[in-house]
C-alpha positions as CSV (number, residue, x, y, z in Angstrom):
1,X,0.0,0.0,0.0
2,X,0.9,3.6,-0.4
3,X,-0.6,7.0,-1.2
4,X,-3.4,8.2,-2.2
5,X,-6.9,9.4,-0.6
6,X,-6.9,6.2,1.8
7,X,-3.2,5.7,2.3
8,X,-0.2,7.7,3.2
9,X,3.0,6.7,1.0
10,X,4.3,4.3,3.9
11,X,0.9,2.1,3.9
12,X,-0.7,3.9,7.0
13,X,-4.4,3.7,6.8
14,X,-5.8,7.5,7.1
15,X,-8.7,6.8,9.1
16,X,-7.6,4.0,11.7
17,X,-3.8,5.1,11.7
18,X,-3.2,1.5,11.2
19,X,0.2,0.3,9.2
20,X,-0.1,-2.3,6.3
21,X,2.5,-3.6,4.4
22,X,4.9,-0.8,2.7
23,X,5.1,-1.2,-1.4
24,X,7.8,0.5,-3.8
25,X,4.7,1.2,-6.3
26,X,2.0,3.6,-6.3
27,X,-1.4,3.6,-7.6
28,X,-3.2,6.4,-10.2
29,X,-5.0,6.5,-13.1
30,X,-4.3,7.5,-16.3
31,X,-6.6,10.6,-16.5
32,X,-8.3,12.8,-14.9
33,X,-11.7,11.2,-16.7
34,X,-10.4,7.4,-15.1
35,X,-10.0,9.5,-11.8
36,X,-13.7,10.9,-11.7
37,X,-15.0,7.2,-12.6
38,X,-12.6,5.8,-10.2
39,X,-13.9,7.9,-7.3
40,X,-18.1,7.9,-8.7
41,X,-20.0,7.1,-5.7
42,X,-16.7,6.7,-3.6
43,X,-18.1,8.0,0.0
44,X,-15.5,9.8,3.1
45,X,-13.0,10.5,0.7
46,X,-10.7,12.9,3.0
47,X,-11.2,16.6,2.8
48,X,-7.3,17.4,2.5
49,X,-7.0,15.0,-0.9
50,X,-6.4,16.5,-4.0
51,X,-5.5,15.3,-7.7
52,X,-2.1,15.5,-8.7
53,X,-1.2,15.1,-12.4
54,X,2.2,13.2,-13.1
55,X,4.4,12.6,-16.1
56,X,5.3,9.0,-16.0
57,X,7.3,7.9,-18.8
58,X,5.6,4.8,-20.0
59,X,7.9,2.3,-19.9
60,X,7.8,2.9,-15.7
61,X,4.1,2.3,-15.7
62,X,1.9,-0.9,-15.4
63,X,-1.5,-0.5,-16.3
64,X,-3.5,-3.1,-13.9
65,X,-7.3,-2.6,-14.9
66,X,-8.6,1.2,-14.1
67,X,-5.1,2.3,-12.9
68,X,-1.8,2.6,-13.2
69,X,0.7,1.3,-11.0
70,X,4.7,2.8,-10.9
71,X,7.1,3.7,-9.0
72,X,7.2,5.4,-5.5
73,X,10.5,7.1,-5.8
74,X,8.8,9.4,-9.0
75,X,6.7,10.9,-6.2
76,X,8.6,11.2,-3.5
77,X,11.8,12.2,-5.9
């Protein structure tokens, strides 16, 4: 786990505080249109998220389904 409305980047659920297993990949999706479908009818998504937009050179990502998965060290840099 790591990042993203639910999780922080070191797989600490937002809401309980409680720590899952760390990954070296994050999750996103591959537009903002993917993002909006993603999150349709998604309920207590946390008031301080917000959508980021990142260039990830394609042969770093892994589309799995609806998302993408790459890298951690692209966001944290």
């Amino acid at each position: 786990m790591g990042g993203g409305p639910f999780f922080t980047l070191d797989g600490v659920q937002r809401r309980t505080g409680v720590q899952l297993p760390s990954s070296d990949y994050v999750f996103g999706c591959s537009s903002e249109e993917d993002l909006n479908k993603y999150f349709n009818g998604v309920k207590d998504i946390p008031i301080e998220c917000k959508v980021v937009v990142r260039n990830v050179p394609d042969e770093m990502a892994v589309i799995t389904g609806d998302q993408v998965m790459f890298p951690k060290h692209i966001v944290r840099g």
